[in-house]
MIPA-23849 format. One record per residue (C-alpha): residue number from 1; chain; z, y negated, x negated. Coordinates in steps of 0.25 Angstrom, whole numbers. Last residue first. Layout:
BEGIN
<NUM 'A' <Z Y X>>
...
end
This chain:
BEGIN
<274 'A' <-26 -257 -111>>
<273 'A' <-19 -265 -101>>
<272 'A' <-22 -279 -107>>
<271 'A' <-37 -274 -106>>
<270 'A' <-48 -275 -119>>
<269 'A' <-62 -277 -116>>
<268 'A' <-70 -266 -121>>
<267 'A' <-77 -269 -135>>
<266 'A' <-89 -258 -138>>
<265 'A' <-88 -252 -124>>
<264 'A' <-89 -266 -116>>
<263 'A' <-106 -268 -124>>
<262 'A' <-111 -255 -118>>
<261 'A' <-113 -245 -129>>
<260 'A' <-125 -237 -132>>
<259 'A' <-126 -224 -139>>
<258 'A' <-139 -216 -140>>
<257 'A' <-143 -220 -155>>
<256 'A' <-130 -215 -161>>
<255 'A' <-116 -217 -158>>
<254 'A' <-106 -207 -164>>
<253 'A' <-93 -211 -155>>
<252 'A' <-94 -228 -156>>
<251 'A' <-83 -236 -163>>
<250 'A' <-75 -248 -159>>
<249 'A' <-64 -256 -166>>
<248 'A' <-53 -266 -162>>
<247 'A' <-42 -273 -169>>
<246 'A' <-32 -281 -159>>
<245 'A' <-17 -286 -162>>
<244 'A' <-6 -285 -154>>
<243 'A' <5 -292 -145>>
<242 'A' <8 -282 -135>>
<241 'A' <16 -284 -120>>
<240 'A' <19 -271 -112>>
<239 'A' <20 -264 -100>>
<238 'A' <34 -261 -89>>
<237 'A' <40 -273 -83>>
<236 'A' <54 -274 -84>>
<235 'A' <58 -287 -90>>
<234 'A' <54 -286 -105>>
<233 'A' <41 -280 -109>>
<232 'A' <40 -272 -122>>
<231 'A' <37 -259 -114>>
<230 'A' <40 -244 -117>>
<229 'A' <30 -235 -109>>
<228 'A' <36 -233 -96>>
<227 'A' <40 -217 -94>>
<226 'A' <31 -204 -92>>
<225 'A' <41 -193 -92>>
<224 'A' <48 -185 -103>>
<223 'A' <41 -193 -113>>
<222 'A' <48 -188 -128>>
<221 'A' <37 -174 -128>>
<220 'A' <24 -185 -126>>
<219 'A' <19 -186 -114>>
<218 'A' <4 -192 -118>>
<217 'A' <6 -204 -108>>
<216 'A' <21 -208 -109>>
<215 'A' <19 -206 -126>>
<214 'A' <8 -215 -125>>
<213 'A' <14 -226 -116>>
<212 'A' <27 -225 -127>>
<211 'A' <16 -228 -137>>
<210 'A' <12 -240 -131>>
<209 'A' <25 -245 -130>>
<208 'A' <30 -242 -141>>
<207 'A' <18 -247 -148>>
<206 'A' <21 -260 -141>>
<205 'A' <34 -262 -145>>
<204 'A' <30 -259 -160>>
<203 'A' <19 -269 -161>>
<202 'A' <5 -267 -158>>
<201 'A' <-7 -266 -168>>
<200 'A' <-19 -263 -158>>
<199 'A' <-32 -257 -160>>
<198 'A' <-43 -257 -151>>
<197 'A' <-52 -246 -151>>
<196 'A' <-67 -246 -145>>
<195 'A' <-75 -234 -143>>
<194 'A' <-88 -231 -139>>
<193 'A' <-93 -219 -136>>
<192 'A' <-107 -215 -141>>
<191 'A' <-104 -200 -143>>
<190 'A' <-91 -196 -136>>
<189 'A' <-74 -197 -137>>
<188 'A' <-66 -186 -134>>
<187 'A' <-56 -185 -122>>
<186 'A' <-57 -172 -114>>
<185 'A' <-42 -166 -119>>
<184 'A' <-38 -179 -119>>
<183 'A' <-26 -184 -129>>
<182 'A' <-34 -195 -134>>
<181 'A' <-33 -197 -150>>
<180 'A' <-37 -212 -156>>
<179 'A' <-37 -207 -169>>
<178 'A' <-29 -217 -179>>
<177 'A' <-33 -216 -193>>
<176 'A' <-23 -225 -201>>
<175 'A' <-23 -231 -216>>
<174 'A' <-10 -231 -218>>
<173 'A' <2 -243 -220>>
<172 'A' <10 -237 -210>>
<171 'A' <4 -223 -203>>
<170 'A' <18 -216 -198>>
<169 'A' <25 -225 -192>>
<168 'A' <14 -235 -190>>
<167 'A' <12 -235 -175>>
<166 'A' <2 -229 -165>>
<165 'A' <-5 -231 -151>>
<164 'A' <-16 -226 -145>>
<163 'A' <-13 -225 -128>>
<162 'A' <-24 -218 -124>>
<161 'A' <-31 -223 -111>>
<160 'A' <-45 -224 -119>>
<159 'A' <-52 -239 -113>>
<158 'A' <-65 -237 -109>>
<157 'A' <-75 -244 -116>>
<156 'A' <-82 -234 -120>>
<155 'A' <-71 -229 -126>>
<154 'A' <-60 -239 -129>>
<153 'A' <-48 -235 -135>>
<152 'A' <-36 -243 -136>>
<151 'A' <-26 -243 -150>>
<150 'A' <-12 -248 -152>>
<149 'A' <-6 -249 -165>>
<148 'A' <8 -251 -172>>
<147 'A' <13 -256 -184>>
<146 'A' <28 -255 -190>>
<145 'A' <25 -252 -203>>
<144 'A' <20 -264 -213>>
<143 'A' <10 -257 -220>>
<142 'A' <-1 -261 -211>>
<141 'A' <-9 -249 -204>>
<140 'A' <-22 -247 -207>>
<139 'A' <-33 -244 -196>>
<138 'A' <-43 -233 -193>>
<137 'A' <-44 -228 -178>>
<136 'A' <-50 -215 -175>>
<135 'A' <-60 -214 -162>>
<134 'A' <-59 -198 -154>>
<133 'A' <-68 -189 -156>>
<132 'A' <-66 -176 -150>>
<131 'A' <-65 -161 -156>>
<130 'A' <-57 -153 -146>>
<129 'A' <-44 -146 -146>>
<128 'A' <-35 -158 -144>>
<127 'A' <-41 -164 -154>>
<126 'A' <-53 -159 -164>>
<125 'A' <-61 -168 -173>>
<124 'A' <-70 -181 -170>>
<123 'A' <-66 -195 -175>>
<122 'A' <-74 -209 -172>>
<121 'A' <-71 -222 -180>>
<120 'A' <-63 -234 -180>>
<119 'A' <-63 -243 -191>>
<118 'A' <-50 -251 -197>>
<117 'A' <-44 -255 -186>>
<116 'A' <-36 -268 -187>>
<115 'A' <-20 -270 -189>>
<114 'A' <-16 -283 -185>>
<113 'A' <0 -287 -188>>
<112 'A' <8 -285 -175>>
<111 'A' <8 -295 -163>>
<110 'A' <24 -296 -158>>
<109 'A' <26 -293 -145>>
<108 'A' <35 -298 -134>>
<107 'A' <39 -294 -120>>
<106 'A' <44 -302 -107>>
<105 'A' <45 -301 -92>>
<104 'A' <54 -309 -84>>
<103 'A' <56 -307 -70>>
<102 'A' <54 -318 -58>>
<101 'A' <42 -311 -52>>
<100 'A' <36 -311 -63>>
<99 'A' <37 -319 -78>>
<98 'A' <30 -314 -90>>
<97 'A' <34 -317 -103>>
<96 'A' <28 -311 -117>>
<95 'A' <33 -314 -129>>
<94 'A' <22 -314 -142>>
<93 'A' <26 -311 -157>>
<92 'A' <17 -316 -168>>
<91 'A' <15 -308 -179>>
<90 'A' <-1 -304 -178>>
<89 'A' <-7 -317 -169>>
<88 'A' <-9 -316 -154>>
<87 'A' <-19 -324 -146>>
<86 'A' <-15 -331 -134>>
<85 'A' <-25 -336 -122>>
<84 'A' <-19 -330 -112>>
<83 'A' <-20 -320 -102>>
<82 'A' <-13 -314 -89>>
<81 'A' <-19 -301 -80>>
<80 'A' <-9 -299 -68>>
<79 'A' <-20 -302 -59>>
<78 'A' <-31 -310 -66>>
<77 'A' <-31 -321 -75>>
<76 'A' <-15 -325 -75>>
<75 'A' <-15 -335 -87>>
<74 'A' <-5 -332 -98>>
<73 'A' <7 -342 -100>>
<72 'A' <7 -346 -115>>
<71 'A' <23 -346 -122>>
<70 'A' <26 -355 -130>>
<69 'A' <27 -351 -144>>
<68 'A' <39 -345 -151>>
<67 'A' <31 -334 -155>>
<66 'A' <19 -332 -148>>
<65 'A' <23 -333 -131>>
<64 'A' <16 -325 -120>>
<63 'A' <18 -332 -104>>
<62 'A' <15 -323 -92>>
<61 'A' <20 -328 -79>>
<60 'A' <16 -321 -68>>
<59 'A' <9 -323 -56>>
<58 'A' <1 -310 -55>>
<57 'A' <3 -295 -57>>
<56 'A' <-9 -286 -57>>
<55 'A' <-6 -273 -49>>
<54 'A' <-19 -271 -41>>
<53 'A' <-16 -257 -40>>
<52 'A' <-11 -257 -24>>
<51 'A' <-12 -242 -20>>
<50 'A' <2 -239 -23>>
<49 'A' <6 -225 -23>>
<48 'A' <11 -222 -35>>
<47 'A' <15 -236 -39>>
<46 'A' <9 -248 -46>>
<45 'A' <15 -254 -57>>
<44 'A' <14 -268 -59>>
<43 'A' <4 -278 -65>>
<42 'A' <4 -289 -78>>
<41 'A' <-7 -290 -87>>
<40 'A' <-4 -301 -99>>
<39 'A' <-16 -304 -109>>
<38 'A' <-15 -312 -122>>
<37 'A' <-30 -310 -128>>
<36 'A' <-35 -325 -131>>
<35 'A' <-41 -321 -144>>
<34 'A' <-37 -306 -151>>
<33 'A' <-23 -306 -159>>
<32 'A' <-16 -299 -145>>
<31 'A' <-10 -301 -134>>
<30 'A' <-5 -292 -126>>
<29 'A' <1 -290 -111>>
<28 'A' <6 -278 -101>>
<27 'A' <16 -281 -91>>
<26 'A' <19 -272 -81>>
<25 'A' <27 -275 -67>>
<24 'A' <34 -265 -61>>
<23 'A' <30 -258 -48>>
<22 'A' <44 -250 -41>>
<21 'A' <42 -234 -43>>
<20 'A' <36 -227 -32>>
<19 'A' <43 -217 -26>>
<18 'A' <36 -204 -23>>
<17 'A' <36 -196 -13>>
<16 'A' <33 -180 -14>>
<15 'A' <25 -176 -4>>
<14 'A' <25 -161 -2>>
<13 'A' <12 -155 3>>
<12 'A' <15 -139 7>>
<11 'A' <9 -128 2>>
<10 'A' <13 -113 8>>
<9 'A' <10 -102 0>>
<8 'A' <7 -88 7>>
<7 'A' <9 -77 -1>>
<6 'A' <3 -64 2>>
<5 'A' <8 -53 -2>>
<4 'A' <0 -38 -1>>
<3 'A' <6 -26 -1>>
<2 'A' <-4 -14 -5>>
<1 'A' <0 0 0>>
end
């Protein structure tokens, strides 16, 4: 005799609800030692089921002081989007105000010395299982330790999500190759791609707060749970505020006759968000 058993599962839709979290305000500014490039962007959180993503904060009162100069208000030119005509000088420290809403917001950063690429060029060889190309950065590091660098990738020009981002601990004074790695089990980079990299030099409250974004994304061991990258603004709202320098490079992926590049992949215009 055979016995069959049948098993008969029942699903059921269980809704779980979920609280949203209370908006806060994000600040994220620079300036930087390139003309005129002071800019501010100021926009809340949205949450899990908001629809509204026009999040842009306007009316407030953005001011960025040099030194122990007085302090330039930045013009509101779009919503939540503030500019100024300031340019930054290596060793100069700059505050930042912001006033909302009867709060206080503030953050300073001081503009390290400027680091310049060397040459960027394209590198293929195994990584994570595959052989990719991926762009490799060259630069020297200053022997004064303490340096720290920031780099967005442009393909195409499309910015790279990647947050690159290293210090000097362990490459002060060197000679550096810097592989701009994507931890992507699809990503490689193609013939006749063009890619822009911008390097920043940063100073240490920013690299921390860059890299604490990248340990967040990549889940490192030390990150039980995604958490708010480490900000130098004052007052409560989340983001950040950077004094840095600029060097830029670009390089296409073994271009021959059949490649053409339109005119926005070979310098993209830079965001205050990116």
């Amino acid at each position: 005799m055979v016995s069959c058993l049948f098993l008969i599962s029942c699903e059921k839709v269980i809704t779980v609800p979920i609280k949203d979290a209370a908006p806060q305000y994000v600040i994220n500014g620079y300036i930087t030692d390139s003309e005129n490039s002071c800019r501010v962007l100021i926009y809340t959180t949205v949450g899990f089921n908001d629809t509204n993503f026009e999040t842009g904060v306007s009316g407030a009162i953005v001011t960025v002081a040099e030194n122990d100069k007085s302090p330039v208000r930045l013009e509101e030119v779009e919503r939540g989007l503030y500019r100024a005509n300031l340019t930054g000088k290596s060793g100069n420290t700059y505050s930042l105000r912001v006033e909302l809403d009867g709060k206080i917001y503030t953050a300073t950063s001081t503009m390290p010395r400027k680091v310049n690429i060397d040459t960027l060029y394209i590198t293929e060889r195994p990584f994570l299982g595959k052989t990719r190309k991926f762009a490799t950065v060259e630069f020297t590091d200053p022997p004064q330790s303490g340096n720290a660098y920031r780099f967005i990738q442009y393909v195409n020009g499309e910015p790279e999500a990647t947050v690159f981002v290293t210090n000097d601990t362990l490459i002060n004074g060197r000679r550096v190759k810097y592989d701009l790695l994507v931890f992507n089990d699809e990503y490689t980079l193609y013939k006749c791609d063009q890619v822009y990299v911008v390097m920043q030099s940063i100073d240490y409250p920013n690299y921390l707060f860059w890299n604490s974004l990248n340990q967040s994304a990549l889940g490192a061991p030390q990150t039980a749970s995604p958490a708010n990258p480490l900000s130098n603004i004052k007052g409560g709202a989340l983001g950040h505020f950077s004094a840095h320098t600029i060097s830029s490079y670009n390089v296409a992926v073994f271009p021959d006759s059949t490649c053409s590049y339109p005119e926005s992949s070979l310098r993209p215009e830079l965001k205050v968000w990116e």
